[in-house]
N, C-alpha and C positions, 0 to 999 in steps of 0.2 A: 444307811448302808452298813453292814457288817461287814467284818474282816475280810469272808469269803466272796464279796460280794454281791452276795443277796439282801435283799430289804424290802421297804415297800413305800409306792409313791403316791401320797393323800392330797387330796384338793380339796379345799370347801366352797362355799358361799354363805357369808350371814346375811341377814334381812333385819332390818327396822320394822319398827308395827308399822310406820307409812309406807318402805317399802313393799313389805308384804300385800300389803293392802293394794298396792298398786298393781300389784302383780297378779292377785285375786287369790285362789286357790291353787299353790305351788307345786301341791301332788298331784293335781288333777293336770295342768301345764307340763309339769316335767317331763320329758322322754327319756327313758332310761333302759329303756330295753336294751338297746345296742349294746349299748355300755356295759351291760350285763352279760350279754354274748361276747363279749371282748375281755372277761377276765375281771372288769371291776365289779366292788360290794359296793352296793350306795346305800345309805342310812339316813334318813330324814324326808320331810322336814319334820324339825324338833324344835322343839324351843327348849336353850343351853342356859345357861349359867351368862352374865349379861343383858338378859332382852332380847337376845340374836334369835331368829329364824333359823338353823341351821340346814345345809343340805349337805351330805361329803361323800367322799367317793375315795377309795383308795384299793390299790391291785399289790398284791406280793410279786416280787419277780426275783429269779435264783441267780442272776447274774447280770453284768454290765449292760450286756446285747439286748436282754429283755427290761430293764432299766432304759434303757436308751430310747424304749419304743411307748413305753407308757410315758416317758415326760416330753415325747414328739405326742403323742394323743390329747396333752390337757388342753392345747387350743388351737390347734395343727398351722399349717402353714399361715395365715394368716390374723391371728391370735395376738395375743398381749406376751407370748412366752415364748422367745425365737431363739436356736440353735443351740436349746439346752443339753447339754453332751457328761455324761460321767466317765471316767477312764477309770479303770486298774492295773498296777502293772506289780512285779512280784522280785525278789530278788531271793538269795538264800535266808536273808537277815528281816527285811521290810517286804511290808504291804502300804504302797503308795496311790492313793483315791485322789482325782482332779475332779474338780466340776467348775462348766463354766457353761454362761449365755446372757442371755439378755431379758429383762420383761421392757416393755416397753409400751410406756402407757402416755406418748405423747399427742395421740387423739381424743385420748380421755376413756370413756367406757366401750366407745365404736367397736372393740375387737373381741370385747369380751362373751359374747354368745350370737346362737343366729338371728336371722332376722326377724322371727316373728317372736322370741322370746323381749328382745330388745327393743319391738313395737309396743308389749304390754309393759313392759319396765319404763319404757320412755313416754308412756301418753302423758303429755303434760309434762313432762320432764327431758329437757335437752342431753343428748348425751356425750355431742362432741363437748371437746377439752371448750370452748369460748361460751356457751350455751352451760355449760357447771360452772364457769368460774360469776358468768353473770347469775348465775342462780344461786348459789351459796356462798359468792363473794369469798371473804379472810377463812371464810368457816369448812373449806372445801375438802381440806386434809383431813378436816375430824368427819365432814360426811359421808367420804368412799374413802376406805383404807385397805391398803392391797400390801400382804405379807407373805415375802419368800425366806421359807427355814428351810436348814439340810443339815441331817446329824450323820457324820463322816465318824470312821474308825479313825481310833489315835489320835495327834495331836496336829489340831489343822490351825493353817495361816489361810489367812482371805481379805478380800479389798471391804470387807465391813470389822467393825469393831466391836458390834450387838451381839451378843450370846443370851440365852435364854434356857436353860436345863439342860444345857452339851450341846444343845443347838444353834448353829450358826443363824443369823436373824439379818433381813434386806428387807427396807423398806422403798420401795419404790414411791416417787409421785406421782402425782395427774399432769400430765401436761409433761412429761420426762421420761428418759430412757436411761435405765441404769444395770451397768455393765457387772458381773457376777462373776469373782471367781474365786476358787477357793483351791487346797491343797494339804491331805493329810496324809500324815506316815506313823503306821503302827508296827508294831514287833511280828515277824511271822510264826509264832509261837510253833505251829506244827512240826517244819523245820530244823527249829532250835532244838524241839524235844527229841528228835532224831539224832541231831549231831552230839545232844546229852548221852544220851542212850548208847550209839557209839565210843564216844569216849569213854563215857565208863566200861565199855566190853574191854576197850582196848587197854585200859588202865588195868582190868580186871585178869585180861589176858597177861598181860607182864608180870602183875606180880604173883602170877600163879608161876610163868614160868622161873621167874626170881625164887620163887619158896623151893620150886620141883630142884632146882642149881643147888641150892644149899643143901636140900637132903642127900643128895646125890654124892658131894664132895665127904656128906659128914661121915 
């Protein structure tokens, strides 16, 4: 998010070559139209830097209210990503940005797509949170790993301590629900340049009329 708060909100999905393979042909599976009629660009599948499958998806929006609606869109009421909310509010001085929600992924992958996507992902592969941990046992974190970043204007506090290129970094677990929130405050520079601008007129103003006093007297 920028200053004025516009930005833009990106999701992906990586794949393993067994994932993939599980899933068969990903472009041919994937439904993306909507998505498309709704404002987002989708880009992939690709194969990234990693090994990863990629698929992403991300929409620009000019302000909180359309922010607000694209990150109710990544997995809607029922989803892994609940009551995700951004604010801004504005003073003469600051521009102050909140975010806060929840991902929660204490069923394991159950929420993360519909049902017949999570039929071909799941053949042979359990996908509640008891059914992954019997399947991948100690190794389960390094086999589904699910990452929430958010790059806020100015200088933000938040209940995580990972930072990553100005980005704020949450990693959720399987089987766990972790709570999100964050809070930054930058300078409202446009403002400021105004009240610059004035002051100098007004400085300007006086010592014109200071110089006009003295010649007058002389």
């Amino acid at each position: 998010m920028a200053r004025d708060g516009s930005g833009t909100v990106r999701a992906g999905v990586g794949f393993d070559a067994e994932a993939a393979e599980s899933v068969g042909d990903i472009a041919a599976v994937l439904r993306a139209d909507d998505l498309r009629q709704a404002g987002w660009e989708i880009e992939g599948p690709r194969a990234e830097d990693g090994g990863l499958t990629w698929v992403r998806a991300s929409r620009k929006v000019a302000n909180t209210e359309e922010a607000n609606r694209a990150l109710a869109e990544l997995s809607g009421p029922a989803g892994p990503f609940r009551d995700l909310s951004v604010s801004r509010s504005q003073t003469l001085v600051h521009n102050r940005t909140s975010l806060s929600g929840t991902v929660d992924l204490a069923g394991g992958l159950t929420s993360l797509g519909d049902a017949e996507f999570l039929a071909k992902v799941g053949d042979g592969l359990p996908l509640d949170i008891e059914g992954l941990r019997a399947e991948f046992g100690d190794g389960l974190d390094q086999a589904v790993q699910v990452q929430f970043e958010a790059r806020l204007p100015g200088s933000a506090e938040a209940n995580t301590d990972e930072r990553a290129d100005g980005r704020l970094v949450w990693r959720p677990a399987l089987g766990a629900s972790l709570p999100m929130k964050a809070d930054s405050e930058a300078l409202n520079l446009i403002p400021l340049a105004v009240v610059a601008v004035v002051l100098l007129a007004v400085v300007g103003l006086g010592t014109g009329w200071f110089l006009l006093r003295r010649r007058r007297r002389a």
